[in-house]
N, C-alpha and C positions, 0 to 999 in steps of 0.2 A: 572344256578348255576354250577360254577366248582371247588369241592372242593380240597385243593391240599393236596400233602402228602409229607413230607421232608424225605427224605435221601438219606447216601451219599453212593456210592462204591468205593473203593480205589482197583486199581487192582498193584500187584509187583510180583516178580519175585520168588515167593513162594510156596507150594503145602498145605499152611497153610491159613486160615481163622480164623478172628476175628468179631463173632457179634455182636453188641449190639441193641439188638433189643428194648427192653425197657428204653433207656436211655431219649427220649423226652420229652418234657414237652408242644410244639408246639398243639394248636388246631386251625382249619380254622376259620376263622370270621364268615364264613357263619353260622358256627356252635355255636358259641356263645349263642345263643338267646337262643338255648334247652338245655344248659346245667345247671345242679344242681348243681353236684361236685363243692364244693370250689379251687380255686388252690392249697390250701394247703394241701386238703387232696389229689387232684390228685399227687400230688407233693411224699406225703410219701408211695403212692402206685404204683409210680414211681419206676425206678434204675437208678436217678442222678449219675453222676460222672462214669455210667459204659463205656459210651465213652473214657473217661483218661483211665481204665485200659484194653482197646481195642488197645491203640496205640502202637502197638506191630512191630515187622518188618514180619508182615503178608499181604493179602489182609484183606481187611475191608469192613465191610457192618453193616452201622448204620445210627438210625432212630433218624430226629428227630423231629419224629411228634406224642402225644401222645399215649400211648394203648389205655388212654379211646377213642380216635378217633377210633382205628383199633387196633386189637391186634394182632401180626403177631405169637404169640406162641399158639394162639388158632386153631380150627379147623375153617372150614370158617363160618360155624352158629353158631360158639361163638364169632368170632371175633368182634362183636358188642356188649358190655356191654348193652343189652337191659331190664335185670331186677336186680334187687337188690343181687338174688341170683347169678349171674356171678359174683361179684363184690365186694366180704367183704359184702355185707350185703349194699352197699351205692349206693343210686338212684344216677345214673348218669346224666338223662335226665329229666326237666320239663316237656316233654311232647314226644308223642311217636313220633320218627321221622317218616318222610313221605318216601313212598316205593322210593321215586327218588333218596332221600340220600341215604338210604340203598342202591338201586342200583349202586349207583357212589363207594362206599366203597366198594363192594363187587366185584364190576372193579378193584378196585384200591387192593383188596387184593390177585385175579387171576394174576394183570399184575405183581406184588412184585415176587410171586411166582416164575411165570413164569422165571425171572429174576436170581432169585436167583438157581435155578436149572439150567439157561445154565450157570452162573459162576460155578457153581460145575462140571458141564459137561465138560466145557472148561480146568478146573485145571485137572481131570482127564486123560483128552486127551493128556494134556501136560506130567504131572507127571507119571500117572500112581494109585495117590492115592491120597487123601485129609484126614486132619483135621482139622473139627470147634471147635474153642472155643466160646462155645455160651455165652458169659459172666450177668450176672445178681446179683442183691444182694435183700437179704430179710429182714423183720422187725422180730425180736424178742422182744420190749417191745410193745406191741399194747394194753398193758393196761395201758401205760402211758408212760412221759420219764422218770420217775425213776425206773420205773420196774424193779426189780431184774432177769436179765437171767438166764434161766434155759438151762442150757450148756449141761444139758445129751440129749434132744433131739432137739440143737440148735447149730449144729457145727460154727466152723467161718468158714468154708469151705467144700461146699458139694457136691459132683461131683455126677450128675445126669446121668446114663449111663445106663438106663432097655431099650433101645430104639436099645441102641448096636449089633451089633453080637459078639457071643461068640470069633470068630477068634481075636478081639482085647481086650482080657483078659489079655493078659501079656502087651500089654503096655499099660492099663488102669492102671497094678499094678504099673509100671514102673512112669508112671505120676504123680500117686497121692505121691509112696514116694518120689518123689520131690518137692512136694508143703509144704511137713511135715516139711521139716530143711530149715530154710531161712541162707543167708551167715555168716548170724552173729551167726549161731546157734541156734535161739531160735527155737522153735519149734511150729503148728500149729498144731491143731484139724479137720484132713480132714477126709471125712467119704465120704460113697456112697450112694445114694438114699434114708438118712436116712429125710431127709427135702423134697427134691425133687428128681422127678426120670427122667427128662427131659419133656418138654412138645412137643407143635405140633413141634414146627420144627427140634428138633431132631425125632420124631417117620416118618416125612415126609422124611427127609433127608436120615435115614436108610432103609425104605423103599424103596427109588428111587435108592439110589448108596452103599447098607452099604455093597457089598463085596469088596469098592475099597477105604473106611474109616471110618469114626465115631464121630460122635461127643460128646465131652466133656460138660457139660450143668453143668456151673462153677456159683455156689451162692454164694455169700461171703454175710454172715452175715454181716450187717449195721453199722458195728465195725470204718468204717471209716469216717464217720458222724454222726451227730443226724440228727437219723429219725423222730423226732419230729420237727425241725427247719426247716432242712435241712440242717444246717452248714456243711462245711468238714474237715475233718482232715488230712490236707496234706500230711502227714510224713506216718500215716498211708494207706492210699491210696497208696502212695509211694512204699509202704513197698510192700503191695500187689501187684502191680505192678512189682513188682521186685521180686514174688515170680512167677508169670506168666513168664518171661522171662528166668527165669533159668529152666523152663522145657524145652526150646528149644533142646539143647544138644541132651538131651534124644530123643525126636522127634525124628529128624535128623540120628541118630542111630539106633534108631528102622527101621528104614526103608530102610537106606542104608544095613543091613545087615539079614533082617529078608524077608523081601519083596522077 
């Protein structure tokens, strides 16, 4: 048995990074047989559509082969959804996988790694500094789809940065008020680590290189489909995408004159 794992790296001519780690929905066939999870629920505990708001003029590094396969924002003995508790509360497995799987996944979660630290190496070497947008989105009706949103502790957008070093405090501040006013003026609800505070791979990431950047660990509330369906909302997707793209500027700035 050789189980595979989809993902893509896009490498360009940037000091910037876009991940989307969670965007898959891909499980290997081998693995079929032991799985519980319906696709549907895999699906709304997914981050569909976070690959579209990854297509940025960055490098790229996106998956597309389930968390519940491998979860690349866990630590490596979580990265397996092996009880209930990892998982919402939702048996993933019929029956417990045999150590040869587990073995293969937890190859396959060393070599990702591996991988993704000499693309960070390399951007550094190049540049001098890097930043990930580690892109993700979350569910706020999970007691239904008509659920009423409770907006005070469910931003549309929540920049998870405790994993950071302090030296990029001004342009964490810099960032987010750019996400606040979109072109047309409206305005968004960005907050910091009031939802999330980044997971493994921002704490891994600043670990290995956070005097030379940081990552951004960006959730967009579900605002752009139903997470019930799964349907998308183009326009709004859009939108959001287009609120990622106008932080570029500022980036770019930040760096040429602060650095």
């Amino acid at each position: 048995m050789s189980l595979s794992y989809l993902y893509q790296i896009e490498n360009h001519r940037s000091p910037f990074w876009a991940f989307a780690i969670h965007d898959g929905h891909h499980i290997d066939a081998d693995l079929e047989p032991y799985l519980h999870i319906s696709p549907e629920d895999r699906l709304r505990e997914e981050d569909p559509y976070t690959a579209i708001l990854a297509e940025l003029p960055f490098n790229r590094f996106v998956c597309g082969t389930s968390r519940f396969q491998l979860d690349l924002n866990r630590n490596k003995n979580g990265a397996i959804y092996l009880t209930p508790e990892q998982s919402w509360g939702i048996q993933v497995w019929r029956t417990d996988l045999t150590q040869q799987i587990k073995d293969q996944l937890y190859e396959t979660y060393d070599m990702l790694y591996q991988k993704i630290a000499q693309q960070i190496q390399h951007t550094i070497d190049r540049y001098g500094y890097f930043v990930v947008f580690d892109i993700h989105s979350y569910n706020a009706r999970r007691d239904g789809p008509t659920t009423i949103i409770d907006k005070v502790n469910n931003p549309q957008i929540n920049i998870g940065t405790a994993h950071n070093h302090i030296k990029w405090r001004e342009l964490t501040s810099a960032f987010m008020a750019m996400l606040r006013t979109g072109k047309d003026g409206q305005t968004y609800d960005v907050r910091e680590n009031v939802k999330f505070k980044g997971g493994f791979l921002s704490s891994y990431l600043n670990e290995q290189f956070g005097d030379y950047g940081c990552v951004f660990s960006i959730e967009f509330r579900k605002d752009f489909m139903n997470e019930w369906t799964g349907e998308v909302f183009p326009q709004k997707l859009q939108e959001y995408k287009q609120l990622l793209m106008q932080t570029i500027d500022s980036l770019e700035s930040y760096f040429a004159y602060e650095r």
